[in-house]
HTML snippet that shows the backbone in 3Dmol.js (N, CA, C, O; Angstrom):
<script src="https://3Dmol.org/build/3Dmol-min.js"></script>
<div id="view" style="width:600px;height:400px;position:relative"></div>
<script>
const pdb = `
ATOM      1  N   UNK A   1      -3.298 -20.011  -7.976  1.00  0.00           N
ATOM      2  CA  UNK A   1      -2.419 -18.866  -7.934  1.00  0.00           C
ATOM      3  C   UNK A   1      -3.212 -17.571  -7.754  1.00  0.00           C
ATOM      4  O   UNK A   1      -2.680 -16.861  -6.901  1.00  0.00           O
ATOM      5  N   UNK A   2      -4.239 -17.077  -8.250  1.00  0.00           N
ATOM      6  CA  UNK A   2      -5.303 -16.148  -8.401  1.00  0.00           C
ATOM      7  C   UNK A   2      -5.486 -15.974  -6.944  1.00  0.00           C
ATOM      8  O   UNK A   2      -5.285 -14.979  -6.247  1.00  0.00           O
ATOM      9  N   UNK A   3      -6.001 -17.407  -6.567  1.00  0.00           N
ATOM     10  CA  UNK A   3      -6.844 -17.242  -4.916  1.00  0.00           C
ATOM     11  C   UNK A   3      -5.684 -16.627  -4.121  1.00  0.00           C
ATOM     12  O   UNK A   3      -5.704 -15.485  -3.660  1.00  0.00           O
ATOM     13  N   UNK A   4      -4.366 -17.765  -3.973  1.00  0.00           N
ATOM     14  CA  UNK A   4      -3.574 -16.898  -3.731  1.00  0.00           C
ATOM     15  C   UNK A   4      -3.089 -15.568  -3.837  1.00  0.00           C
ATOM     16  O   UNK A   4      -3.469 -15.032  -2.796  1.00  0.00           O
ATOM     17  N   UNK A   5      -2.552 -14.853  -4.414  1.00  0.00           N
ATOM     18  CA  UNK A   5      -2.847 -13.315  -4.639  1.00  0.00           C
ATOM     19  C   UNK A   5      -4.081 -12.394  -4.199  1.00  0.00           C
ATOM     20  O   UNK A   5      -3.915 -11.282  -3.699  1.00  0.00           O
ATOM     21  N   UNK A   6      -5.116 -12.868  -4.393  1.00  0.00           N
ATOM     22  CA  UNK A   6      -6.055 -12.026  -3.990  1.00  0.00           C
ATOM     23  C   UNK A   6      -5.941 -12.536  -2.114  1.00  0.00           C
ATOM     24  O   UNK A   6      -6.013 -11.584  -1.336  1.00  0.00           O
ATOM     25  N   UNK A   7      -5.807 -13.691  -1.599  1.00  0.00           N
ATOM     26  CA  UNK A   7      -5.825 -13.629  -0.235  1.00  0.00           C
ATOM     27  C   UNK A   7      -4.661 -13.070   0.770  1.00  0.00           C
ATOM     28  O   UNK A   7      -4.680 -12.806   1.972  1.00  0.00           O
ATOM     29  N   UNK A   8      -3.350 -12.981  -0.513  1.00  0.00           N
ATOM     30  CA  UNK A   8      -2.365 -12.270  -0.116  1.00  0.00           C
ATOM     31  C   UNK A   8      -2.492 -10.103  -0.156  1.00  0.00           C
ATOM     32  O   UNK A   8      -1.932  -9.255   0.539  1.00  0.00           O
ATOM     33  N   UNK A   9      -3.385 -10.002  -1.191  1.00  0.00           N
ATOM     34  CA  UNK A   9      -3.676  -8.423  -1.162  1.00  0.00           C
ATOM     35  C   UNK A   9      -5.012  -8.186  -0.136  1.00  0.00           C
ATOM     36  O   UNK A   9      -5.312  -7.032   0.171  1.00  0.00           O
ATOM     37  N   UNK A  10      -5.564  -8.993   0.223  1.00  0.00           N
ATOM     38  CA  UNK A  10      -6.594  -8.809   1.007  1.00  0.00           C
ATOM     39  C   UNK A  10      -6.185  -8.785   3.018  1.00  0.00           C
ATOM     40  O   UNK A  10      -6.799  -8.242   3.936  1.00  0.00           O
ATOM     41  N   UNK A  11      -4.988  -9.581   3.019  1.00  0.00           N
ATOM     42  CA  UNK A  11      -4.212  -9.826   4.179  1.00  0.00           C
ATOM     43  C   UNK A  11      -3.327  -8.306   4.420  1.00  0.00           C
ATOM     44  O   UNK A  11      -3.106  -7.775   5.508  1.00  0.00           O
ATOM     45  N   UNK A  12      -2.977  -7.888   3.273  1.00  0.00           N
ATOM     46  CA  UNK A  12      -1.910  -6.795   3.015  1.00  0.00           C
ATOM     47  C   UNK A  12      -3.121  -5.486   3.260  1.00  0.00           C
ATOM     48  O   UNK A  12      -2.813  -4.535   3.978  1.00  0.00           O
ATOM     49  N   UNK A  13      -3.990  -5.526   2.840  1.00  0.00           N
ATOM     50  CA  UNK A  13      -5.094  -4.132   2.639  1.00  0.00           C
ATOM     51  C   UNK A  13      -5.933  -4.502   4.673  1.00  0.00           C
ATOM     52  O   UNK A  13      -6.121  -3.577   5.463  1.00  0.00           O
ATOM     53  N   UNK A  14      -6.184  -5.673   4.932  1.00  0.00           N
ATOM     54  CA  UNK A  14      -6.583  -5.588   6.404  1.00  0.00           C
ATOM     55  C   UNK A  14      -4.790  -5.173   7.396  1.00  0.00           C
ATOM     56  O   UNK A  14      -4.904  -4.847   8.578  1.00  0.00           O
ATOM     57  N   UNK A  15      -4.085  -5.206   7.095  1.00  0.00           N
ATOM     58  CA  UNK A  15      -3.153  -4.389   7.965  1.00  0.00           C
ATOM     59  C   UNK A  15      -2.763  -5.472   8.772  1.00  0.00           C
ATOM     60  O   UNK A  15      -2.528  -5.260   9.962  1.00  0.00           O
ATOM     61  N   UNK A  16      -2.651  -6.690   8.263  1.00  0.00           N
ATOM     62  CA  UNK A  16      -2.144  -8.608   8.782  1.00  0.00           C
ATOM     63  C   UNK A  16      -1.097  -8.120  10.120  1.00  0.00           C
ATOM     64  O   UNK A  16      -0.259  -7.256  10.380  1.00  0.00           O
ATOM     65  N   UNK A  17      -1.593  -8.990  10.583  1.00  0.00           N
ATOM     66  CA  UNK A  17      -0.877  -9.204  12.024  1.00  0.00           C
ATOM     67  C   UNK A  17      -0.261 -10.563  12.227  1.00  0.00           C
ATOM     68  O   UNK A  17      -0.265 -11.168  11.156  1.00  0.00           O
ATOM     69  N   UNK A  18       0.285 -11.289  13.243  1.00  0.00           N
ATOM     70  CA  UNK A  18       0.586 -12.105  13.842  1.00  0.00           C
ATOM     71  C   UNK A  18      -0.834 -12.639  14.217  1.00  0.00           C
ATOM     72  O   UNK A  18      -1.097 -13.803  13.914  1.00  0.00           O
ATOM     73  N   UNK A  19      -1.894 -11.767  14.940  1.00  0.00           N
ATOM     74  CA  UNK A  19      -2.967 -12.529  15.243  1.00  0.00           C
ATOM     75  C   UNK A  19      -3.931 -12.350  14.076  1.00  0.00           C
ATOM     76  O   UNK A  19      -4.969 -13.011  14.041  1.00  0.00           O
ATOM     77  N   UNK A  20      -3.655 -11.569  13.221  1.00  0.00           N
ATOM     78  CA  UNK A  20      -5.110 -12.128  12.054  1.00  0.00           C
ATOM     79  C   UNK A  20      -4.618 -12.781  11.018  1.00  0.00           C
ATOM     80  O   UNK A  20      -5.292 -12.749   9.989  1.00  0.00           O
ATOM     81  N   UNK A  21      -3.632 -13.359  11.013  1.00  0.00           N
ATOM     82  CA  UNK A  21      -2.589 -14.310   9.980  1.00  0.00           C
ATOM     83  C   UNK A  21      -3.283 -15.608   9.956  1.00  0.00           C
ATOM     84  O   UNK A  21      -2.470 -16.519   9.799  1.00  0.00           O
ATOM     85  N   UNK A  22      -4.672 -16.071  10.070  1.00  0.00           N
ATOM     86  CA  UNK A  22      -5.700 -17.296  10.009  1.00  0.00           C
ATOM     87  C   UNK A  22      -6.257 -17.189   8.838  1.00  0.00           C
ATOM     88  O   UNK A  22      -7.405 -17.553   8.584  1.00  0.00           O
ATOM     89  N   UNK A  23      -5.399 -16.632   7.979  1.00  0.00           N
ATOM     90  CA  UNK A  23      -6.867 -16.579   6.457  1.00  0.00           C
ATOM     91  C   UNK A  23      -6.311 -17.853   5.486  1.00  0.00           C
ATOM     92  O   UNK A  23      -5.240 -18.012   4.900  1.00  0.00           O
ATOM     93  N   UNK A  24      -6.963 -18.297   5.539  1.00  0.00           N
ATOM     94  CA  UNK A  24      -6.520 -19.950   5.109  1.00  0.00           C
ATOM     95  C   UNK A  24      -6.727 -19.767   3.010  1.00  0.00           C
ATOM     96  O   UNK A  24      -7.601 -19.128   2.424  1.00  0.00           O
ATOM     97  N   UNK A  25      -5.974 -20.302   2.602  1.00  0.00           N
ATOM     98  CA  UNK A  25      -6.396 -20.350   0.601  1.00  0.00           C
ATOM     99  C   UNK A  25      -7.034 -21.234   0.532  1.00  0.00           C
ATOM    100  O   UNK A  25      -6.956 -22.375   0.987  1.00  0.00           O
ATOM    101  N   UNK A  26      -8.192 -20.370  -0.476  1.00  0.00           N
ATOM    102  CA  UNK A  26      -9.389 -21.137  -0.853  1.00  0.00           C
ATOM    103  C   UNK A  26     -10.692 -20.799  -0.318  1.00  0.00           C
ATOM    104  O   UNK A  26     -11.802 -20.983  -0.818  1.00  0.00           O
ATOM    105  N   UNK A  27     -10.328 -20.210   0.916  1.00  0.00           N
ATOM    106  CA  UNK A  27     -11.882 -19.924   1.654  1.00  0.00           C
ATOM    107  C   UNK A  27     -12.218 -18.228   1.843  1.00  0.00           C
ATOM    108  O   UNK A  27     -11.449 -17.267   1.874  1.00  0.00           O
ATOM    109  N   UNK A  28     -12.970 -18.271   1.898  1.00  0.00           N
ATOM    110  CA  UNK A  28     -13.757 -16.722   1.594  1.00  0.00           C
ATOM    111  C   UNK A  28     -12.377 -15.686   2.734  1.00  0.00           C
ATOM    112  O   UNK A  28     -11.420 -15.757   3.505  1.00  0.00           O
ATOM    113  N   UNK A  29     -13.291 -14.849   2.018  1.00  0.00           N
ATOM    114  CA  UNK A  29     -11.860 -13.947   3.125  1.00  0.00           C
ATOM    115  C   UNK A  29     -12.930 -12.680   4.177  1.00  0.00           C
ATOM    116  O   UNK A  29     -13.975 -12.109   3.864  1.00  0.00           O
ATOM    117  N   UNK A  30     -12.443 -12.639   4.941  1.00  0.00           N
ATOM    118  CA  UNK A  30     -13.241 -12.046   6.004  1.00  0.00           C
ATOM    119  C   UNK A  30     -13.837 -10.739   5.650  1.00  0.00           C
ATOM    120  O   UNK A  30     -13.119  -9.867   5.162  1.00  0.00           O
ATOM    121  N   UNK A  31     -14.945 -10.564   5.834  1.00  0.00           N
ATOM    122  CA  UNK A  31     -15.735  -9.398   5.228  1.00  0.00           C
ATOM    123  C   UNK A  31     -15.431  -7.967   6.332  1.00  0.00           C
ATOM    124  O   UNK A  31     -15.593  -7.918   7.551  1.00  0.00           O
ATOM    125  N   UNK A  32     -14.872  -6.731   5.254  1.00  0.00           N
ATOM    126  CA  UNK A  32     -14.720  -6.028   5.889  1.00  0.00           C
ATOM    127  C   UNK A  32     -15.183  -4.442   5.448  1.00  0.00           C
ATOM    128  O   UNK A  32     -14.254  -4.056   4.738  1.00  0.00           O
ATOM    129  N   UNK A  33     -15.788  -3.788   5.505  1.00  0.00           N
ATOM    130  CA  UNK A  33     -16.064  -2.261   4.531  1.00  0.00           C
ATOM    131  C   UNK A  33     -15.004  -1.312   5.024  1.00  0.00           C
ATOM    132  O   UNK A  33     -14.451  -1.361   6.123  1.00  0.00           O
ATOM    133  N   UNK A  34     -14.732  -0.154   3.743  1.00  0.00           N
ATOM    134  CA  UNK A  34     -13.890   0.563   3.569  1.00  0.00           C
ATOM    135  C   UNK A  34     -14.804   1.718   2.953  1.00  0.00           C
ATOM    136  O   UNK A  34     -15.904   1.428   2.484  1.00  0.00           O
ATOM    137  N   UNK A  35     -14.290   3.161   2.962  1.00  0.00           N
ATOM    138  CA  UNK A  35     -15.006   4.282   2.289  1.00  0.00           C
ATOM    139  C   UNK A  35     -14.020   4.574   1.457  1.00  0.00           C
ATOM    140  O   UNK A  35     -12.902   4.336   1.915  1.00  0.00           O
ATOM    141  N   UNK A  36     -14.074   5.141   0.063  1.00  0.00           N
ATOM    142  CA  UNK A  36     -12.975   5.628  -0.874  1.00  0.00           C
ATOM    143  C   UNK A  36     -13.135   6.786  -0.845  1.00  0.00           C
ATOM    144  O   UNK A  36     -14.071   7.273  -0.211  1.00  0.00           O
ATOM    145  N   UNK A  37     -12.036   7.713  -1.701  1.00  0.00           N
ATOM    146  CA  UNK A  37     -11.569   9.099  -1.802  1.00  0.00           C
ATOM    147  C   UNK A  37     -13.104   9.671  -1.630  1.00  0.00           C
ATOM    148  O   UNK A  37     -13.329  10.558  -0.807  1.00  0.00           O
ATOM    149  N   UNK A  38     -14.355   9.006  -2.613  1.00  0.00           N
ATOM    150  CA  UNK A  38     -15.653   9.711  -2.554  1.00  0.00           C
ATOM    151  C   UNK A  38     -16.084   9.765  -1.501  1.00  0.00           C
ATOM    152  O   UNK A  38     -16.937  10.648  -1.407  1.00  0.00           O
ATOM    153  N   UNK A  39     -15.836   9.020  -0.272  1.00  0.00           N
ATOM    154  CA  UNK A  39     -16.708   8.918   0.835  1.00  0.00           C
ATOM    155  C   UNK A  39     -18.154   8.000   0.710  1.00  0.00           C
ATOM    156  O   UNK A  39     -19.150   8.148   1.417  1.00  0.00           O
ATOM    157  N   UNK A  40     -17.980   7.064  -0.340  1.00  0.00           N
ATOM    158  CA  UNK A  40     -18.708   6.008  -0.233  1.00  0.00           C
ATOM    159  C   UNK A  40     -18.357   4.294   0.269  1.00  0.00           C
ATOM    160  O   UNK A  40     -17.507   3.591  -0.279  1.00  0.00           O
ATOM    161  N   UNK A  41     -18.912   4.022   1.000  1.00  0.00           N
ATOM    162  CA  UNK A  41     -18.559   2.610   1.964  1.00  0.00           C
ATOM    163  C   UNK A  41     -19.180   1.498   1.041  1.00  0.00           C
ATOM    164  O   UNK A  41     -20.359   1.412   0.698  1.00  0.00           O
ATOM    165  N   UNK A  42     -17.775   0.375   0.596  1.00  0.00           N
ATOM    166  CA  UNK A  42     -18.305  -0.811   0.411  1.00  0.00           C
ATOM    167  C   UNK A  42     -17.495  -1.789   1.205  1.00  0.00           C
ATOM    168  O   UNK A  42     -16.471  -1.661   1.876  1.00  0.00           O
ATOM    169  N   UNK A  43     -18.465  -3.059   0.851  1.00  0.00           N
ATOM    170  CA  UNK A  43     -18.061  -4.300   1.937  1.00  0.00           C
ATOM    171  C   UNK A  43     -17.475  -5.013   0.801  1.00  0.00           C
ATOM    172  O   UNK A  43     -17.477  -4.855  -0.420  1.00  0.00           O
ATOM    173  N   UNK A  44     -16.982  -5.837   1.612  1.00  0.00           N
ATOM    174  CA  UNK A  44     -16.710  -7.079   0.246  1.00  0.00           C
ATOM    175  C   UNK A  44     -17.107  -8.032   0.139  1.00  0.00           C
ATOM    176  O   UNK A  44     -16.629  -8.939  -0.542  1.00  0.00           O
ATOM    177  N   UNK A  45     -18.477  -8.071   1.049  1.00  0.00           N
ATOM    178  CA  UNK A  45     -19.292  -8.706   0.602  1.00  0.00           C
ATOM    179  C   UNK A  45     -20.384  -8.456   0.084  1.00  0.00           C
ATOM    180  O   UNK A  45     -21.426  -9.037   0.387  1.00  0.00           O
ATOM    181  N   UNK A  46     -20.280  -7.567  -0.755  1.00  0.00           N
ATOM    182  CA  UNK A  46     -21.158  -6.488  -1.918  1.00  0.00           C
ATOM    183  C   UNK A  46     -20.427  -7.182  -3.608  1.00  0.00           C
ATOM    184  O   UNK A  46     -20.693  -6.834  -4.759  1.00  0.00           O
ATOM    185  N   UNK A  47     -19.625  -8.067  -3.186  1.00  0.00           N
ATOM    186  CA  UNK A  47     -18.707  -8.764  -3.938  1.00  0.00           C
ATOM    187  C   UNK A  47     -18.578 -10.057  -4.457  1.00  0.00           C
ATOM    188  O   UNK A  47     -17.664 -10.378  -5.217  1.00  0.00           O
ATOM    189  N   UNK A  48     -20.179 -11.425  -3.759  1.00  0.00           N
ATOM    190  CA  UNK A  48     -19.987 -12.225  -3.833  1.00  0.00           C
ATOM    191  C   UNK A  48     -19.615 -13.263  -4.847  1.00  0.00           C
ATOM    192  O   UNK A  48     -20.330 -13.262  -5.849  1.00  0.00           O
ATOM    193  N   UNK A  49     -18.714 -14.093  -4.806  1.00  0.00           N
ATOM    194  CA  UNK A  49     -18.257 -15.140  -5.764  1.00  0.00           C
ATOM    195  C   UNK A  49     -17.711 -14.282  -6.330  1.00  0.00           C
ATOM    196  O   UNK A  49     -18.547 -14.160  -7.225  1.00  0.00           O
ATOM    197  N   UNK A  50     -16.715 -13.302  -6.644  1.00  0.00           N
ATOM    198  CA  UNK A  50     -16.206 -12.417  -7.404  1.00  0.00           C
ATOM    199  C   UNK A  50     -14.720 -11.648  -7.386  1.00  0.00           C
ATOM    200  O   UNK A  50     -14.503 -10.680  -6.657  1.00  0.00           O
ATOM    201  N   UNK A  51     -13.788 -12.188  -8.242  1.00  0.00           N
ATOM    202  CA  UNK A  51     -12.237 -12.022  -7.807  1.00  0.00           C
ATOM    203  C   UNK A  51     -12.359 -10.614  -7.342  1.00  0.00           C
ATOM    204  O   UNK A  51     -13.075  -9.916  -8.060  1.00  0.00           O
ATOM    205  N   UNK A  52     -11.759  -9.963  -6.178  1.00  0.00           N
ATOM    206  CA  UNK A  52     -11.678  -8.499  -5.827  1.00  0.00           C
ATOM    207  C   UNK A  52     -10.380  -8.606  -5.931  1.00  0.00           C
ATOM    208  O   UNK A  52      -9.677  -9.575  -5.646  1.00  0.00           O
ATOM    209  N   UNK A  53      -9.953  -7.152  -6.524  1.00  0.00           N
ATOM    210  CA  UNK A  53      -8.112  -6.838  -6.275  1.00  0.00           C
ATOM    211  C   UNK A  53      -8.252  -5.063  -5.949  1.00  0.00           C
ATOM    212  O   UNK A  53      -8.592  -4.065  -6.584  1.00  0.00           O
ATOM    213  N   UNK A  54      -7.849  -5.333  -4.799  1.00  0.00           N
ATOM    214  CA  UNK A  54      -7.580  -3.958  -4.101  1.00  0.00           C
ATOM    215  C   UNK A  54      -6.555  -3.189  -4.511  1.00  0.00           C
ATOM    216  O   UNK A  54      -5.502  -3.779  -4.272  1.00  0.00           O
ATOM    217  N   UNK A  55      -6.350  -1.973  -5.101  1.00  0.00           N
ATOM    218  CA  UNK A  55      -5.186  -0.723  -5.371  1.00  0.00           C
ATOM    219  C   UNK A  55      -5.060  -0.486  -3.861  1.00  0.00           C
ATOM    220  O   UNK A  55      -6.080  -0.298  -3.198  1.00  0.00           O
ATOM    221  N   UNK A  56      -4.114  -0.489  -3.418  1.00  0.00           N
ATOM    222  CA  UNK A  56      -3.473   0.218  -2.406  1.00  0.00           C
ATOM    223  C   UNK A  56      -2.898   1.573  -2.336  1.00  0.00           C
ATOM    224  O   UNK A  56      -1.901   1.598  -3.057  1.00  0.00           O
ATOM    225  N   UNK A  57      -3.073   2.512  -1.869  1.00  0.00           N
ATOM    226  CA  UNK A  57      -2.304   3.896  -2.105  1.00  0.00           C
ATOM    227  C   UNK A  57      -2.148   4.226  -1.107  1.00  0.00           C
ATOM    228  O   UNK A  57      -2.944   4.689  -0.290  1.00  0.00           O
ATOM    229  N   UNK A  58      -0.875   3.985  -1.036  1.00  0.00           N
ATOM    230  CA  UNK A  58      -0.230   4.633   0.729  1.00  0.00           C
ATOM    231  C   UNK A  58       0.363   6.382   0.482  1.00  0.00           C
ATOM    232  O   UNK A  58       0.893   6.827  -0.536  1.00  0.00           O
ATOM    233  N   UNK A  59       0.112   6.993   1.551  1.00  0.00           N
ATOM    234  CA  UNK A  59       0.884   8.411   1.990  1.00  0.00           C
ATOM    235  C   UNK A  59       1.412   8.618   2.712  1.00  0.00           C
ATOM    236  O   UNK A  59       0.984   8.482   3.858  1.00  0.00           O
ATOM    237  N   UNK A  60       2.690   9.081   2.438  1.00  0.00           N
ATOM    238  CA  UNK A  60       3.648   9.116   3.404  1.00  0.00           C
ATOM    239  C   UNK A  60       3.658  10.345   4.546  1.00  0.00           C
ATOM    240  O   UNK A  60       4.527  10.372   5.417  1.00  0.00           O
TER     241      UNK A  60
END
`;
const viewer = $3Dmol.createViewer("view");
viewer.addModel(pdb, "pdb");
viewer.setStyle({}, {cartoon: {color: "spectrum"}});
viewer.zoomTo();
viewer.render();
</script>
């Protein structure tokens, strides 16, 4: 259930498509970097073996 959720917020935070809808449960999830409000860039694979759960904050 865990893996699930985290591969479902990780699908939801890459901006899931029809064509990147291949992220299979159970297997690593595609490494991608992001910069936060600070303007510092991490990957997520700065993350290994390690549940990540992304906050989302959308603006309208």
């Amino acid at each position: 259930m865990r893996r699930m959720l985290c591969t479902a917020l990780l699908a939801l935070a890459l901006g899931a498509t029809a064509g990147s809808a291949n992220i299979l449960v159970g297997q690593p999830g595609p490494n991608f970097t992001k910069t936060n409000m600070n303007g510092v860039s991490t990957a997520l694979s700065d993350y290994p073996g390690k549940v990540v759960v992304l906050f989302l904050l959308g603006y309208a």
